[in-house]
N, C-alpha and C positions, 0 to 999 in steps of 0.2 A: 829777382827782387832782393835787396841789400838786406841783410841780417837785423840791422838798424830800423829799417822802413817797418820788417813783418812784426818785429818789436812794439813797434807806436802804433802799428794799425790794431793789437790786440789792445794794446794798452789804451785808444782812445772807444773800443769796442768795449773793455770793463767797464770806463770810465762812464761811458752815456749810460749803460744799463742799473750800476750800483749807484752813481748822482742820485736820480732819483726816489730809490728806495732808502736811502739816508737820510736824503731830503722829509720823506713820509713818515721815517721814523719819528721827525724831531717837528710834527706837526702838534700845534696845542690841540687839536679836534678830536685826536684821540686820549686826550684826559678824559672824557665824560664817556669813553665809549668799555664795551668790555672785553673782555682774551676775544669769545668766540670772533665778535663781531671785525676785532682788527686784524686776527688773521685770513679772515674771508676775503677781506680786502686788499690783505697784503696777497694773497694767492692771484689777484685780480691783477695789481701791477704787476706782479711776476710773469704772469703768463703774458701781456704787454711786452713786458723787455725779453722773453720766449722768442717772441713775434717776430721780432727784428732779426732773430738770428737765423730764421727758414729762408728768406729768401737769399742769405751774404753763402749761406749752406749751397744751395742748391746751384748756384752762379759760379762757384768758384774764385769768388772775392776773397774769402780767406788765407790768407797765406799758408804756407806749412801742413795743407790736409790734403792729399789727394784727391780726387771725385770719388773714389772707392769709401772713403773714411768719410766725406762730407756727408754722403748720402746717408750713411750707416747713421751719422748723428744727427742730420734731419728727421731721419725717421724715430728715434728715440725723443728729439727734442718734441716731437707732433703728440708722442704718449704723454710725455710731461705737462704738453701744452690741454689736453684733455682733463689729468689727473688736477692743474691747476684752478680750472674752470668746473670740476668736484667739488673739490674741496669750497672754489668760491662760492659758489653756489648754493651745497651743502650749509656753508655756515651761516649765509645769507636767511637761509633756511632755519635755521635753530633758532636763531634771534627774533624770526617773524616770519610765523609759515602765511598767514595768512596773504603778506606784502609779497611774498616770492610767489604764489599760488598764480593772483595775478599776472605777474611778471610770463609764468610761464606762457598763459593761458590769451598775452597781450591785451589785460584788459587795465590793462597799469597806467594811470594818468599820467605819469611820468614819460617825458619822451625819452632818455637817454634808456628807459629800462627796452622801449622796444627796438634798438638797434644793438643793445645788448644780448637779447635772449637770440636775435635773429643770427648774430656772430656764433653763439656758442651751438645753434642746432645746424650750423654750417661745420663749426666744426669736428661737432659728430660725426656729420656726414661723410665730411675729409675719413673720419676714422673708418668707418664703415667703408666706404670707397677702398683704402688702401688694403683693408686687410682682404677685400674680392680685385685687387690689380690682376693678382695671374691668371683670371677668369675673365678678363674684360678686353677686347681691343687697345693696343697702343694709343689710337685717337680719340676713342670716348673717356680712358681714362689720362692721358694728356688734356683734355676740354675740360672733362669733368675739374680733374683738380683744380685747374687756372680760374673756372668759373668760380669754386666753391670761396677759390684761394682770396680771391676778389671781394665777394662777400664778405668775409672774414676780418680783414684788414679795413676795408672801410667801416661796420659795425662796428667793430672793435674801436676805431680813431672816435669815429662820432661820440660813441657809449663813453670812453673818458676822456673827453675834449668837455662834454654836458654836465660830468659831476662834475660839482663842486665839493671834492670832499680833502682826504689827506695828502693828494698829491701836489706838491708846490708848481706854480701855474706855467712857468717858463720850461722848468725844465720835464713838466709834462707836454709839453705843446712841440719841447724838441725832440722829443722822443717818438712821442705820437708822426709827427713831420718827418721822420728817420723811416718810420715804419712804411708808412705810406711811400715815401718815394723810392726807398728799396722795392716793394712792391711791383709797382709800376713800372720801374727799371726791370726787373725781370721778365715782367708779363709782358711788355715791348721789346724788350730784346729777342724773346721765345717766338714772339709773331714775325720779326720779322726775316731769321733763321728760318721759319717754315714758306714764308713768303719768296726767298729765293732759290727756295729749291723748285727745279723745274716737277713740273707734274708729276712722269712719269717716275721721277725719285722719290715724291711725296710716294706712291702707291706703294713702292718696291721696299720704305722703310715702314710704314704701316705693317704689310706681310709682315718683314723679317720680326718684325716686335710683337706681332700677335700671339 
């Protein structure tokens, strides 16, 4: 790939991810709001624009990273994406325990809160999964992840597609749209790499990974 091409392909990869947090900066909604509450929120898109970069990670879309180095920083980006969704939550938390209580508990009238909390115990779970990988079969923790992966990404689109809060509407929508089809792109491609492999290859690479 040309010097040029892997230049614009980072370059239009800052550009989608910082747009929109600029964008959120310079929303009036966060006049009337306070520190705790707009960082809770700002940790919320971030972990959002996180999102997008696991699946371009783990595919080899990125130009200039090896699979050795891709990997290395998926799995760091998955800590960040954790530590994001703390802190969201957490500060969602200070400002109104009682609203978050709910939220956990899905007794929250709001619908975007319950495909929200449902993304984030997903990706716990992701967390909890990966730190027992070298305890687990290559296929259950291949399934596992893709299922969780799945979850994650759709809660995640629905949860900020449903607010209506700091994030500017477009270029939340292409973002969110960014996420999800990278997704999907991956999750189809992985099936259908397993799909052509004959059977008895399927078994022989299960072993070798277990």
């Amino acid at each position: 790939m040309p010097p040029s091409r892997d230049v614009s392909i980072w370059v239009m990869l800052a550009a989608v991810i910082i747009v929109p947090l600029l964008l959120a900066a310079a929303s009036p909604l966060l006049q009337w709001r306070g520190p705790v509450y707009i960082a809770a929120g700002f940790a919320g898109i971030l972990g959002l624009a996180l999102m997008l970069m696991q699946p371009l990670l783990i595919s080899g879309w990125l130009p200039g990273l090896s699979a050795y180095r891709a990997r290395r920083i998926h799995r760091w980006i998955g800590g960040l994406l954790v530590g994001a969704i703390v802190l969201h939550v957490g500060g969602l938390w200070i400002v109104s325990p009682p609203d978050v209580v709910d939220v956990l508990l899905f007794r929250s009238p709001t619908p975007f809160s319950v495909w929200g909390v449902t993304a984030m115990w997903a990706v716990f779970a992701t967390a909890v999964l990966s730190l027992l990988r070298r305890r687990l079969r290559a296929r259950i923790w291949r399934n596992g992840h893709m299922a969780l992966a799945s979850v994650i990404v759709v809660g995640t689109v629905v949860h900020a597609v449903l607010i209506e809060g700091a994030m500017e509407t477009v270029s939340k929508v292409a973002l969110c749209s960014l996420v999800l089809l990278a997704a999907v792109k991956v999750i189809f491609d992985a099936y259908q790499r397993q799909m052509r492999r004959p059977p008895a290859r399927r078994q022989l690479d299960n072993r070798n990974q277990e």
